[in-house]
C-alpha positions in Angstrom: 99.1 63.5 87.2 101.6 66.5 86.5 99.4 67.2 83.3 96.2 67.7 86.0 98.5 69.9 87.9 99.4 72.0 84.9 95.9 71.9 83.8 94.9 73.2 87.1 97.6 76.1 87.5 96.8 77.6 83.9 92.6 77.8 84.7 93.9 78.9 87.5 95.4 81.8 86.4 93.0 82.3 83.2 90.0 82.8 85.8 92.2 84.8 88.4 93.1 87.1 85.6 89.4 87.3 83.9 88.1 88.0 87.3 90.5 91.0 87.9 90.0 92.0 84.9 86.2 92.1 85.1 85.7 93.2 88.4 85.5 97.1 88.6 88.7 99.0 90.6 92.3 98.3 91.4 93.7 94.7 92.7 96.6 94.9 94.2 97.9 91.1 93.5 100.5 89.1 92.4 100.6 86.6 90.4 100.4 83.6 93.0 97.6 85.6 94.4 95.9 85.5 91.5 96.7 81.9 90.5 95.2 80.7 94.1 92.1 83.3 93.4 91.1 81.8 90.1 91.6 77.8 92.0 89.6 78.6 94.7 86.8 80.3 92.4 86.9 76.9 90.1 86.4 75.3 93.3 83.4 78.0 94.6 82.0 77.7 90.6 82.1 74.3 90.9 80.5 73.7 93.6 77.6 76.6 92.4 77.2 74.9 89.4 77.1 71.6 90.4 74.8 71.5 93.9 73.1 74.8 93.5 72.0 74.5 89.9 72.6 70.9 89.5 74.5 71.9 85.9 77.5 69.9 85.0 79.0 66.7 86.4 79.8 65.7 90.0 81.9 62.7 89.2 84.0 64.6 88.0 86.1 67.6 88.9 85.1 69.8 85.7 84.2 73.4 87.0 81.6 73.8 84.9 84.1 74.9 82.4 86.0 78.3 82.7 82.7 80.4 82.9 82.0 78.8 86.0 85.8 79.1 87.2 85.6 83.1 86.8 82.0 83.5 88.2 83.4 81.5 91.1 86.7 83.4 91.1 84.7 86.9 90.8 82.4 86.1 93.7 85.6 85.2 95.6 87.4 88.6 95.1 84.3 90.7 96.0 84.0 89.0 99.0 87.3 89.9 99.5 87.8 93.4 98.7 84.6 94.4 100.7 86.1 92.3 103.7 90.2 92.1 103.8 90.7 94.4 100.9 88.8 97.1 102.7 91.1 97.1 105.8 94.5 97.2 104.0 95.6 101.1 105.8 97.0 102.4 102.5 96.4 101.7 98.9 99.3 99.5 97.0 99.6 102.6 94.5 101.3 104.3 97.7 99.3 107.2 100.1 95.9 106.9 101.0 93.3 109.5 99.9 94.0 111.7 104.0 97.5 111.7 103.0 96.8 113.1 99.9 94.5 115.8 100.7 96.7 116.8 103.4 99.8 117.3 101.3 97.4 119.6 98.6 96.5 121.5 101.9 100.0 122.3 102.5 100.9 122.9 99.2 97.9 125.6 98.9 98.8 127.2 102.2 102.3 127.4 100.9 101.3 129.4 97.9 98.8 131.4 99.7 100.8 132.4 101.9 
């Protein structure tokens, strides 16, 4: 039991982390984030590789190994940065790209003039 929780946690976090790392641009997650990203993409690859493409075993929770995990887990986080990703008002890093051209602005007027 505790080593199928273990078990779960690290693909977890393998296919959270392969899916940032594969998917183009800046994530702003932590690493429960990504943990619960890379479970619910075993789940979503799972469930593509088993009843989609009838590849792999139903009786059994196997994922269709880690490839399947990290497809899932991929599919998962472009879903959400076009949705909920896309609506966050500023970027982790800090300002968004308004605030920034505004401050070069000013600093330009304040050399110019």
């Amino acid at each position: 039991m505790i080593g199928n929780i273990i078990g779960i946690i690290v693909v977890g976090l393998l296919a959270g982390f392969l899916a940032r790392a594969l998917l183009p641009g800046k994530q702003s997650m932590s690493v429960l984030m990504t943990m619960i990203l890379g479970i619910a993409g075993a789940v979503v690859g799972f469930f593509i590789f088993t009843e989609l493409l009838s590849i792999g075993d139903s009786d059994k929770f196997d994922l269709g190994g880690l490839p399947g995990a990290v497809i899932g887990a991929m599919i998962l986080l472009f879903v959400y940065e076009r949705t909920i990703g896309a609506s966050d008002p500023a970027p982790a890093g800090g300002q968004s790209d308004a605030d920034k051209a505004a401050r070069r602005e000013r600093r330009q007027e304040r050399r110019e003039g």
